[in-house]
Every structure is written in C-alpha cells, then in structure tokens.
N, C-alpha and C positions, 0 to 999 in steps of 0.2 A: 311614138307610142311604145311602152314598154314592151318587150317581150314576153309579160302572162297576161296584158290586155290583147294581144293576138293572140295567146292561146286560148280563152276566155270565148274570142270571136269564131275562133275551129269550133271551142266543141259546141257552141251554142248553132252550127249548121249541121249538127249530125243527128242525128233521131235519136240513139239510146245515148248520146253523149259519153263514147266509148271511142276514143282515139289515138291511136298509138304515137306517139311523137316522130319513130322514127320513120313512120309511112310515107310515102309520097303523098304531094295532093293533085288530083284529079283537075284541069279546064273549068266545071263548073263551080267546085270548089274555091278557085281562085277569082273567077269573076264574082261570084258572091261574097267571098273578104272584101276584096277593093270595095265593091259596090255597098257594105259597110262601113268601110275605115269612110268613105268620101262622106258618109252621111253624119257618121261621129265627129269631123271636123267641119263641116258645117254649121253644129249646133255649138262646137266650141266659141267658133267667129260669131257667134249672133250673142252670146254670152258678153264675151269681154266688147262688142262696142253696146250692149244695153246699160253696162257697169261705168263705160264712160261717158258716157252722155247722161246717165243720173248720177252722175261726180263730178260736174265740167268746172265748176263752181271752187270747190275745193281745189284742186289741180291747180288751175291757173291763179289762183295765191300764191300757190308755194312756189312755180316757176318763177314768176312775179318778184317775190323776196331773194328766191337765189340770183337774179341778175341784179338789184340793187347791193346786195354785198359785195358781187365784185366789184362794180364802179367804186364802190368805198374805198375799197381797198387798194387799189389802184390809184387813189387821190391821193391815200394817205403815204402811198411810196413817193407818190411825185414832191411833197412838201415837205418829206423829211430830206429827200435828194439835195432841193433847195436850199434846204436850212443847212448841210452841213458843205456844200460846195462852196462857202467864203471862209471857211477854219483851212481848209485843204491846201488853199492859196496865200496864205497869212503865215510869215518867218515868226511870229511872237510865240509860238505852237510848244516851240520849240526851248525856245529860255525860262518856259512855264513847265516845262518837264524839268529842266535842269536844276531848279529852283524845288522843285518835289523831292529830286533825289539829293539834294543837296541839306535840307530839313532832313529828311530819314536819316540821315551818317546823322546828324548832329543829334537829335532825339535818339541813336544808338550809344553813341561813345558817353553820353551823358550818364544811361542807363548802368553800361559797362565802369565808367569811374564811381557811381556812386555804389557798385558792386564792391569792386577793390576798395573802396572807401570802409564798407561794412565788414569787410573782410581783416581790413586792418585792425577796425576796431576791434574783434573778435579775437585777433590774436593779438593786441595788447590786454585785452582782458581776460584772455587765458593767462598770458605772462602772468600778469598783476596776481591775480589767483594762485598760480601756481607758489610764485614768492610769497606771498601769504600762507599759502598752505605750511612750505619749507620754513618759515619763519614764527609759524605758531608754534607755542609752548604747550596747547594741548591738545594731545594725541587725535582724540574723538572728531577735534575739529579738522586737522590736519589726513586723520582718515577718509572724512566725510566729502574734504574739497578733493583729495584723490579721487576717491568712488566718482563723484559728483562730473569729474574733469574727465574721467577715462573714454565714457561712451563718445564726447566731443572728438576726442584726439584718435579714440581708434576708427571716426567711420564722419569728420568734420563735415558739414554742410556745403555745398558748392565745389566742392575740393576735387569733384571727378573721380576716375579710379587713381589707384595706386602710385601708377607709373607715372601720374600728370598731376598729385599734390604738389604745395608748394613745398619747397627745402624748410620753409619756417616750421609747419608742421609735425614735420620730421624729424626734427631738433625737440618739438614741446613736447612729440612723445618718449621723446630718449628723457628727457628730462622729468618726464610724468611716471617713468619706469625707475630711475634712481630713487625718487621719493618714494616709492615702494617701496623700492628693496630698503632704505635710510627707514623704514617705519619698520619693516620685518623684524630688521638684525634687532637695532632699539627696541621692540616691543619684545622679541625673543627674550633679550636681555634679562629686562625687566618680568620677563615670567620665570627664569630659572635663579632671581634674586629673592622671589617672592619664594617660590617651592626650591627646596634645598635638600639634599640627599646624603646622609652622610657618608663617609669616603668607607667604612667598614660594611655599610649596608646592613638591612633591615630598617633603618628607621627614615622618615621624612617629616618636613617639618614646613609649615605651609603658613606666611602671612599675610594679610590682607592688602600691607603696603611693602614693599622694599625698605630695607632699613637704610643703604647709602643715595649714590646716586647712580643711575644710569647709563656708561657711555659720557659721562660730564653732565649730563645735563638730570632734572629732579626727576625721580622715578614717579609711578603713576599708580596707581591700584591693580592690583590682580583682575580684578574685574572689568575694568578700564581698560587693562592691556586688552582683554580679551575678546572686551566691544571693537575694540576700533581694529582688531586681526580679523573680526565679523565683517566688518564694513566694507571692509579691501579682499573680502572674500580669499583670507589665507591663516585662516583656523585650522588646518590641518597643519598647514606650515607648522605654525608656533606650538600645535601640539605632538608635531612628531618626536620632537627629542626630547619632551616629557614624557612620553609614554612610552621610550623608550627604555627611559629609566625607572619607569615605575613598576617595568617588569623586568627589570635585572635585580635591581634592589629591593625591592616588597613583595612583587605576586610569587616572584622564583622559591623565595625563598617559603612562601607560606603554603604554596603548595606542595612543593618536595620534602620538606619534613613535617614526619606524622606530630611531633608535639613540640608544635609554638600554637601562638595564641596569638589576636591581634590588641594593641593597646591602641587606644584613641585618650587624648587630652588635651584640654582647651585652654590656652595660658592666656592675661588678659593683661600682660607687667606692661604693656604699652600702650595702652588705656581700652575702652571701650569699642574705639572706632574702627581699630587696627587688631583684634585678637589676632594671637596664632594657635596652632593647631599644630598636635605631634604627632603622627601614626608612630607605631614602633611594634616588629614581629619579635615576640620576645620569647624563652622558654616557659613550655611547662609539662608537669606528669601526668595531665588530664588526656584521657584517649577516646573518651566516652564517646559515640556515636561517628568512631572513625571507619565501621564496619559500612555502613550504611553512606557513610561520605557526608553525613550533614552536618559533621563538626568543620569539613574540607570547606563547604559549599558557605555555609556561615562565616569564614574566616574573609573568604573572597567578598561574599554580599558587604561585609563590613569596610572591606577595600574602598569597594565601589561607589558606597554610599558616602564615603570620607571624601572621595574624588568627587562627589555628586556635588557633595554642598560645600566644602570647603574650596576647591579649586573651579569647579565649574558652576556655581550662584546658583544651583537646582537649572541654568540653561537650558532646555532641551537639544540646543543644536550644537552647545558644545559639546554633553555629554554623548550626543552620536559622532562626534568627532572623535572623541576618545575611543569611543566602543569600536569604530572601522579601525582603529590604529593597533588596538588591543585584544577581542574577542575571538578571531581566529588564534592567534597565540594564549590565551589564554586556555582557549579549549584544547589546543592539544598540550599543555602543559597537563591539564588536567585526566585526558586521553592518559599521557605514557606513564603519570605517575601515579596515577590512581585505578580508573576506570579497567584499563588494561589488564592491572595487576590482579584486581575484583575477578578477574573472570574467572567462575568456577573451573577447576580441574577435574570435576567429578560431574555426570550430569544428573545425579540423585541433587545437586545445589542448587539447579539454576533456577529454583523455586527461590531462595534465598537471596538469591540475585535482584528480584522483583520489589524488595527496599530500597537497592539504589538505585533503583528506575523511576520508582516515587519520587524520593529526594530529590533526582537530577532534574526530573519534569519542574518538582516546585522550586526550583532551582532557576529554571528558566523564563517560567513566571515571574519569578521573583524581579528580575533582571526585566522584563516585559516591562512593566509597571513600573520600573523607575526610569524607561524609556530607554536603556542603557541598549537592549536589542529592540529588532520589529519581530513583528508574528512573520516572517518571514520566512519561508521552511529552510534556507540556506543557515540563519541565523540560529535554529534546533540544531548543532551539530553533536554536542552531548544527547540530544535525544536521541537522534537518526542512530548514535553509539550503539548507546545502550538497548533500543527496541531491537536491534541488529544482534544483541548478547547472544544469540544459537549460532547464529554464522559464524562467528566469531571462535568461541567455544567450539564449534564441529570443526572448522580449519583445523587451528592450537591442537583439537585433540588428534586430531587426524596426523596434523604432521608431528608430533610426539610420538606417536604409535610407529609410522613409518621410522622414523627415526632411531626410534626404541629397535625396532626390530631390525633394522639394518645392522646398527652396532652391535648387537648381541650376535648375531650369526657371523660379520666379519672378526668379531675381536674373541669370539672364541676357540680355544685349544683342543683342538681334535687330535695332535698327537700321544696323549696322554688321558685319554676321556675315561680309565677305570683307574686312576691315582685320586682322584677327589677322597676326602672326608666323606662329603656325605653323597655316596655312591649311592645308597638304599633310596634314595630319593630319585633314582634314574629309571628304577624299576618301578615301570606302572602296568596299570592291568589294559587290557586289549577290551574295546567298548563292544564287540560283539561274537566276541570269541575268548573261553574261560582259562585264559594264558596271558603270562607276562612277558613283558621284554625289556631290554636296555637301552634306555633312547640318551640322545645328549641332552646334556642343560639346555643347549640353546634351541632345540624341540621342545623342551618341555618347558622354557619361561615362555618360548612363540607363543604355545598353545593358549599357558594365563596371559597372555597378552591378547589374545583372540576374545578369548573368553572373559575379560574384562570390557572388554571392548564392547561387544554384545550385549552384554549385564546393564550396560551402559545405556545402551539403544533402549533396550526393553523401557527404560524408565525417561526415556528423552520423546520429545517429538517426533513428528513425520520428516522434520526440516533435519533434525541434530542425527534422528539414530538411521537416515541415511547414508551421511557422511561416514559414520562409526561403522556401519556394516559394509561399505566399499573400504574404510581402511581394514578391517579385519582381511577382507579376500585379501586387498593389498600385501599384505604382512605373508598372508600365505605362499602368494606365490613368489615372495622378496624368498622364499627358502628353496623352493624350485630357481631361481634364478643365479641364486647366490650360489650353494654350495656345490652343486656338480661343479661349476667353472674353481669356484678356490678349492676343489679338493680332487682336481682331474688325476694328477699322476697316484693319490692313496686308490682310486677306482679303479685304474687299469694296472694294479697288483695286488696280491694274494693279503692283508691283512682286516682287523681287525674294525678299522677304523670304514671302511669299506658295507661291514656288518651292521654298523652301528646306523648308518646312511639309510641301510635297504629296513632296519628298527623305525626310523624316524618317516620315512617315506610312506611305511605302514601304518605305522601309528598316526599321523597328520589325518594318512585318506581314511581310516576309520572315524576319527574325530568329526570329519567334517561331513561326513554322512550322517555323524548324531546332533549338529548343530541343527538342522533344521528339526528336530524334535524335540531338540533342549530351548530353543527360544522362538520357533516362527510364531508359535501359540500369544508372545507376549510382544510382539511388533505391534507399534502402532498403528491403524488403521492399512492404508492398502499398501503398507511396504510389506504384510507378510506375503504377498504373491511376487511383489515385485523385484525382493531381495532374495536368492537364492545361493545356495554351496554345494547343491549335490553336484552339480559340472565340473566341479574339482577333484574329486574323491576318484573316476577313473585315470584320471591322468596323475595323480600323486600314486596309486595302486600300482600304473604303469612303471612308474619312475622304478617303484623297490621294486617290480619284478624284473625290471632290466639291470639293477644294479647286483640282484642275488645272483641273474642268470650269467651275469659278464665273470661274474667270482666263479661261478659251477666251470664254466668254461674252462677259468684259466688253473682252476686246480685240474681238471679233467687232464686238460694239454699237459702239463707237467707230469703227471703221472702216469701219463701215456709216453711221455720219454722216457721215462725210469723205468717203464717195463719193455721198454723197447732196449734199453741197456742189458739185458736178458739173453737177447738174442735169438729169441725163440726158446729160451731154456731149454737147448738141445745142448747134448755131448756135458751130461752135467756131472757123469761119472771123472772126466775129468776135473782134477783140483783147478786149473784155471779158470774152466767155464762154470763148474760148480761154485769159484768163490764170485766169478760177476754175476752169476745168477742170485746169490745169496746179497749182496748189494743190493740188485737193482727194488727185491723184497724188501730189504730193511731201506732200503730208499722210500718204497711204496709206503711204508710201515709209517717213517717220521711224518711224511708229508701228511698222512691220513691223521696222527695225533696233533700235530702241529694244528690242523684245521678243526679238531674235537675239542682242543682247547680255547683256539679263539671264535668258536663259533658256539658252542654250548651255555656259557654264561650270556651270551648274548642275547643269541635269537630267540623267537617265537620256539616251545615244545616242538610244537606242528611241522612247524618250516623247519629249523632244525631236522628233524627226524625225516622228512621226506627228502631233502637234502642229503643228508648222510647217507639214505639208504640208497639214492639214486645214483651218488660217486662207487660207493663203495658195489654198488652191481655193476657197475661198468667195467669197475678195477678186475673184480673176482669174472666175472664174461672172457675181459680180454685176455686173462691167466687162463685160464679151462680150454680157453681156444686156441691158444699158443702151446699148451702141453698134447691137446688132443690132435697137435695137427703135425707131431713128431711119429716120424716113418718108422723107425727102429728105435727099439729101446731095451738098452741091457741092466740084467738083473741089479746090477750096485745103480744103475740110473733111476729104475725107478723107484728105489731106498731113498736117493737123493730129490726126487722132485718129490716126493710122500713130505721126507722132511723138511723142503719149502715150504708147503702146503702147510704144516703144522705150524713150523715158524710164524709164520704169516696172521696165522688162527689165534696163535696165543699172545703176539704181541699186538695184539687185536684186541683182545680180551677187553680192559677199560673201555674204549669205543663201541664195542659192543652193547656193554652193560650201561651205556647210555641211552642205547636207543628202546632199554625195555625197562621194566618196573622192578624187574628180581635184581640181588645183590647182588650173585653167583651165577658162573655159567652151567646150570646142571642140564638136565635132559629138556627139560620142559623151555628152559632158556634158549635152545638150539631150536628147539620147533618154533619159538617165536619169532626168532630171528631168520627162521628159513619162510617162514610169512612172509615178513615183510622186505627181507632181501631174497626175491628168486633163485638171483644167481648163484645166492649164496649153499645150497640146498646141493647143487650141481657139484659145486666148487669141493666141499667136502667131502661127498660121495665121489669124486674122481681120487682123493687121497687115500678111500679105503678098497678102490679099482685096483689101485695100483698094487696093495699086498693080497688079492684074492686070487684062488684059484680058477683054474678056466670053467670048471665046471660051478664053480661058484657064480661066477659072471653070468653063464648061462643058466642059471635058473634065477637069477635078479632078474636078468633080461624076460625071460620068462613069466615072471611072476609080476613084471607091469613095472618093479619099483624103479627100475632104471628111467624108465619111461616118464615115470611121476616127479622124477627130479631134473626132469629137464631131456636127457639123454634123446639124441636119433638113434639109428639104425646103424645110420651111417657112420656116424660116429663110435658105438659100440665096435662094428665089422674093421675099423683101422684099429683103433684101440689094441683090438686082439691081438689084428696079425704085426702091430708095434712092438707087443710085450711077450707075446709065444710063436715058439719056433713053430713050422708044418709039421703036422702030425694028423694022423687021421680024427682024431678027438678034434684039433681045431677045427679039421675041414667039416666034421657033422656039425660042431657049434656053430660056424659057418652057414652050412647048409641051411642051418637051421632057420637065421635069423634074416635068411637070405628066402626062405619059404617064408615064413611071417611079414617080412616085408608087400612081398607080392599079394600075400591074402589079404594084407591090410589094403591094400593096391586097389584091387577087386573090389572088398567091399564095400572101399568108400567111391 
C-alpha cells in the first residue's frame, strides 16, 4: 500500500482529521490501522478471484494458443536441423563454392577488358579528332574540335585522379594544347593582316579578308578569325596586341592634340564582299567645342564605333574584349590631357566646369549603349572625375597657395628691402590704427595671397572654401615658420631688416583680426563658425613685440656701454677724461641717429615714438645719474659736463624734431618733448644746475620746480655740497632742504 493510502487510513481515525505527520502514534491507533489495512486486503482478494472465475473462459484460450506455438516451433528447429545435417557431411559443398568464385573473376575481367576496350576506343577517337582538327583548313571547324575535345582531355572519364591517368592522356593533352597555341599564333596572324597600322601613325586600315596568306596557309576573314578565337575562349589573346596599337597609334594621338579630327572611309577596290576601311587622325583649325571636351569626346565615340563595326561585326563580346583592354587607358589618357587641364583655377569657374560634366556623362552613355562599357560604377571613371571637380580644384588650389607662399618668403631679399622701384607700394596703412608702415613684398603678396584665397571661398562650396580657408591659415603661419629661422642672425643685430620683420609681424596680426569681418559674413553655410583666424592675431602680435623688444634691448646694451666709456664723467676738467667723456656722448649721439634713421621710415608713428622716447629716457636717466653721483666737482668741471649736456642736446636736435609735429626746437618744442621724455626735463635742468648760483638753486628747490623735473632731495643736498665749497650760506641752504625734507617726512 502506498504511503498516502496510510495516511488517508491516519487521518480518517481521528475526529477533526487534524494530524501532524511527525507525531507518534498511540497502541490504539495502531491496532485500528492494522485492523483496517487487514479489511482492505481482504476485499482486494475477493475482487481479483470474482474477475477470474467470470474470465475463466478467455484465459484458458490464450494459455491454450501460447503452448501450441512453442510445440511449432520447436518442430520447425528439428526439420530444418535435419534437412541441413547431409550438406555438412557431403565434400561437393565445396567445389560448388570454388566453381562460384571462379564465375565471379571471370564475369569481372570480362567487365574490366571491355572497359580498356572502350577506353581505347576513346582514345583512338580522340586521336582521330584531334588529327582532323590539326588537318582542317577551316579555322571555325578546327576551333570547334578544340573547344569540343578540351573538357574530354582535361577531366577524361574513368581516368581516376591525376596521378593514376593513363600516360596516353597526357600526351593528347600536350597535343590538344599545341593546337591551341598553332590556332592563336595563326589566327593572331591573320588579325594583324586584316587591321594594319601605318609605321608613322595616326592612320589604320581595316579589311574584311587578308590580302596574302597566312603563316603559308589561305588566310580567313576578319570575322572568322575572331569566331573561332571565341570558341577557344582566347579573344583577349588576339585582342591584346590590337589594342595595343590602337592606342599608341590612333587614341594617343587624337586625344593629346587639341586640332585633329577623325577621318573614316570606305574603299570597295576589292569587290563588295571584302571592303576596307581607313580610319586616319588627320589636322585641322576647327576648335569649336574643345572647351566643353565634346569635340574630345566625338573624336573618341567615332574611334570606337569604327572599331565597333568594322573590326569587331557590332560583336558584343568582342567589343567588351576590347573595352577591358582599352577603357581604363583610355580614361586616363583622357584624365591628364584633357579633364585635368579643365580644372578651373579660379573658383568663381567651377560653374563653368558643369559643361564638361555634362558632356562626359553623355559621353559615357554614349559608350553604354554601344556596349563598349556596363553601367558599372568602376566603368564611370570620367564620371567619378569630374563629379569629384571641388576636390580636385580645392587640393590644386591649395597646394598652389602653399607653394606660392612658400617661395615667395624663401626666395625673397631682405638684405636690400628699401632698393626696390616701387617702394611706395610697401607702405600700407594699419587696419585699425590711422598709421602707416613699411612691410616687405613678401608680407604684402602673403596677404593677396590670403586674400585671394578667401575671395575664393566666399564664392565656392562648404567642400572647396574649406580647403581654401585652411590653406589661407596655412600660408600664414608658413611666415611664422619661415622667417625668424632664415632671418635669425639679421634679428639678434641692431638693423633695419629686423624693423621691417617686427612691420610685417604687426601688420599680418592686424589683418587677420579683420579677416573675420571682411569675409565670415560670406562663407558658406556652417563654415562661418567653423573656420576661424582670430587665434592667430595674438601670437603674430607676440611675435613683433618680441622682435621690437630683442632690438630695444640690444640698442639699449650698446648704449649703456658707451656711456659706461664715460667713466662716470668724473675728472672731466681734465683733457683726457674730458676728451673720453666727449666720445663716449658722441658715441651715444651716432648710435641714437644711426637708429632714427633706420627706424623712422620704417615703423608704425606710434611705435616708433614710444620706442625712441623709451631708449632715449634710459640713455638721458643713466647720464643725470652718473653726473649726479660725482662727490667733487670744480668750477672748469662743471663748464665741461654743462657742455656735454649741450652737445648731446643739439646733436640731438633732428631726432628730437621727429618725435614731435613742430619744425624747430623753440620753447613750446622742449615742453613737448619733456612730456613725453621724462627724463628728459631732469636732464636739462641739471645743465642749467650746473651754471646757477647757490642761492639760485635754493629757491628752485624752494619754489617746487626742481622737484617738478624730477629732482630728490637727495640729490639736490649732494649736488650742492659737489659744486660749493662750506660756507655758512651752503650750510643754511643745507639746513634748509634738510628741514623740508623731514616736514615732508611728517606729513606724509
């Protein structure tokens, strides 16, 4: 009994039929299961014999039928045992076997002979054939037994693989491959008898039949040949060294010069059956439609269609024999001499350009439809060209511009940049400051190089006046790149050429701060955000203020050794020291015009003038402070430093009256210039220190003006006691400035 038919019998002995599995059970529990299970197999047992005894019937059939099958079966061993127990005993068993396998060999070798039987045949009937083929006089037929013999020979029937054909085989196909090649050479032949080239070129001459013979034997038709080079599948063969020549001799020639013309004519002096045919590229003055390329394209169609019908029968499969041999060489003949050349130089043209893009398209239609190409996009290569014309164009101009600009900065003469004729052309105005300056040619073609460049864009595509606004930056910084390295040793010395550098450097970075308000307005679509030049204008800025600043320098240096030649412009009452103090001035002196002359025609008003007033307060500083910082000084000394001072002033004069608008140095001229040179105000006023009285001095000091020109305290109280002896007048002037000092002490 299963295991939930006794639980079924638990819980049906408990009142709420609420039983835990895992409980134990109780004594009375367990005599009431048993006392269950014994009643439920009872009624089992009273079930199955009431089910047998109302079946007794059926039953004893079927045992009934299963014991008679075995007895059968059991008979039927014993009489087969019987019947084969006198074979077993019997020698004849045995020569009836040998007799069996002795038929089998014979019914095999039989099989096997009439194999190699058929196999002979086969290969005497290839023979046969083959000598037939090699023995026929016409070609067509002798192609066809080719053709016809090749699949036997390369792949024969029964012949197993490779390595286990017969040696006969082997031979028929060596022999089926000579015929080949014996139909190639022959049939070649006879195609370059037929079509004939003359030895000067341009002309060809094409007939239907060969006029001799063969190789010795009767030539065949053009067409003829050209069936049976089909049949043997070697039409390229026989057309390769035709179309070799027909593009050294006729296309070369009709595409690489602009006026020929093609001739076609039809001769018939050989009767009706056999015309010939001349092509011939001949001259002429006619140019008409050579812009456009469809005088080009006409000359070619004409080719083609000569080759269509006259050499290849209007074929279709010859004429794409020719066109694989022909058409990539064709196009790029047509590419370098023509197409190439078209390509505008300007891009206000390439509107222009959109006729030979017509033409070439109906161009290759053209060639479509007489099947000469497929619609194949490989086979569009003049198309793929010409739809390509901005790429093309934007490269070319591109690297033209780089190029341009390159040469123009290396190849030009910066030792001599103010010898030109036409100088006045070097002077341009400044784009946002109301001043000129002197820049080089090769600044100033840059810039129309930039500025062509741009002009360009504006009127080109998103595709073209990209290229053209990366070549313009290009160009730019080819002169950052270029010229400080080829002009390094003119930059780290005092000249002119140096000026002209820190002119161009300024003038670029202004330009290119105005480019983007001279042309973003007119870029195409979203290259005006995309293409930018203001990123350049600080670093071109930089460049001239590091190249003005390395000059400031290195005049500075030098002038500050010439006044160090000086020696302090002490003891100048001596003639020794007074004559190298006189020197080391008229040293200061050259050097200062030396740089008024080549810095004046040059630079910027502006820069100029902030420049010269900047050396020039250094120079007059460093003099005021070298005289002011002399301990003793006697009466003929300071007669002698007054008149350095003066010297200095008047061989000054020209440089001066550069740096202000008046002619002359009059009064109002000195006030100008003690504007804008500080030091200079100082400098002066210690020349008229030097002839004043003490009580003079002290009531300048007094009166502020000392003070106003620069002057300390300090410097006034040495001053004094430099130029006047002790005396009670110095010591109150003393006192004095020495009480002023300290009030001023206090109430600041």
């Amino acid at each position: 009994m299963a295991a939930d038919d006794v639980r079924e019998l638990l819980l049906s002995t408990t009142a709420d039929g609420d039983l835990d599995p895992s409980t134990p059970l109780s004594a009375p529990d367990l005599r009431l299961l048993i006392d269950r299970l014994r009643i439920r197999s009872d009624r089992l047992h009273a079930s199955a014999l009431s089910f047998a005894s109302s079946s007794h019937a059926p039953l004893a059939a079927a045992l009934l039928h299963a014991a008679d099958s075995a007895a059968a079966s059991s008979s039927l061993e014993s009489s087969l045992a019987a019947a084969l127990s006198p074979l077993s005993s019997d020698g004849g068993l045995s020569e009836l076997r040998e007799l069996s396998d002795r038929l089998l060999a014979a019914r095999r070798e039989l099989r096997e002979r009439r194999e190699h039987l058929a196999a002979a045949s086969s290969v005497a009937d290839l023979a046969a054939r083959l000598r037939a083929a090699r023995d026929s006089a016409d070609p067509l037929a002798a192609a066809a037994a080719a053709a016809e013999l090749k699949p036997l020979l390369v792949d024969p029937e029964g012949s197993g693989s490779g390595q286990d054909e017969p040696v006969v085989f082997g031979l028929l196909r060596s022999e089926l491959e000579q015929l080949v090649d014996e139909l190639q050479v022959t049939l070649v032949k006879n195609l370059e008898e037929c079509v004939e080239f003359a030895p000067e070129g341009r002309k060809v001459v094409v007939r239907a039949a060969p006029r001799g013979n063969s190789g010795g034997t009767p030539g065949v038709e053009l067409h003829v040949a050209l069936q049976a080079l089909e049949i043997i599948e070697s039409v390229d063969y026989g057309m390769a060294k035709l179309a070799d020549l027909m593009i050294k001799h006729v296309l070369v020639p009709a595409i690489s010069n602009i006026s020929v013309a093609v001739s076609v004519e039809v001769l018939e002096k050989s009767g009706p059956e056999y015309p010939t045919s001349v092509l011939c590229i001949v001259p002429t003055e006619e140019l008409q439609g050579y812009k456009d390329g469809s005088a080009l394209y006409s000359r070619i169609i004409d080719i083609i269609k000569f080759v269509h019908e006259t050499i290849c029968g209007e074929n279709i499969t010859w004429m794409q024999s020719f066109s694989k041999l022909t058409w990539s060489r064709i196009s790029d003949l047509v590419i370098r001499h023509f197409i190439s050349k078209a390509v505008p130089h300007e891009a206000s043209k390439l509107i222009e350009f959109q006729d030979i893009v017509r033409s070439t398209a109906e161009f290759e239609n053209t060639l479509r439809n007489m099947m000469y190409i497929s619609h194949d996009k490989r086979d569009g290569k003049l198309t793929q060209f010409v739809d390509d014309v901005e790429v093309h164009f934007a490269v070319r101009k591109r690297n033209e511009i780089l190029v341009k600009a390159r040469d123009l900065l290396v190849q030009y003469d910066y030792d001599n940049p103010l010898a030109s004729l036409d100088r006045e052309d070097s002077i341009v105005d400044l784009l946002f400051l109301p001043e000129k300056c002197f820049i080089s040619k090769s600044a100033l073609q840059l810039m129309k190089l930039v500025h062509g460049a741009l002009k360009d864009a504006c009127l080109s595509s998103a595709r073209v006046a990209k290229e053209l606004c990366y070549a313009a930056r290009d160009a730019l910084l080819l002169y950052k790149a270029i010229v400080p390295v080829q002009l390094e040793k003119q930059l780290d010395s005092i000249n002119q050429v140096a000026a002209i550098i820190h002119n161009d450097f300024y003038h670029l970075s202004q330009e290119i701060l105005g480019l983007a308000f001279e042309y973003r307005a007119d870029f195409p679509g979203d290259l005006q955000k995309l293409v930018v030049f203001v990123d350049l204008a600080p670093n071109f800025s930089q460049m001239a203020d590091g190249v003005l600043t390395r000059q400031i320098q290195l005049v500075t240096a030098n002038l500050i050794e010439a006044i160090d030649g000086a020696d302090g412009f002490q003891n100048t009452h001596q003639p020794q020291h007074y004559e190298s103090a006189k020197f080391s001035i008229e040293q200061v002196v050259f050097i200062l015009e030396k740089l008024h002359i080549m810095w004046e025609p040059i630079l910027p008003r502006s820069i100029y003038k902030r420049s010269m007033c900047y050396i020039l307060g250094s120079v007059f500083s460093r003099i005021t402070k070298d005289m002011l910082l002399i301990d003793d000084m006697a009466a003929e000394e300071t007669l002698q430093l007054q008149g350095l001072i003066h010297l200095a002033l008047e061989n000054l004069s020209s440089l001066f009256l550069s740096l202000v608008e008046n002619e002359f140095l009059d009064h109002q001229t000195w006030i100008e210039l003690d504007e804008i040179i500080c030091p200079l105000k100082k400098f002066r006023k210690l020349a008229e220190l030097l002839d004043m009285s003490l009580k003079s001095i002290t009531a300048a000091w007094e009166s502020g003006e000392l003070t106003n020109c620069g002057f300390t305290s300090s410097e006034v109280q040495s001053f004094v006691k430099a130029i006047f002896a002790d005396s009670p007048l110095r010591k109150e002037c003393l006192f004095w400035k020495y009480l002023s000092i300290h009030v001023c002490d206090y109430i600041l």
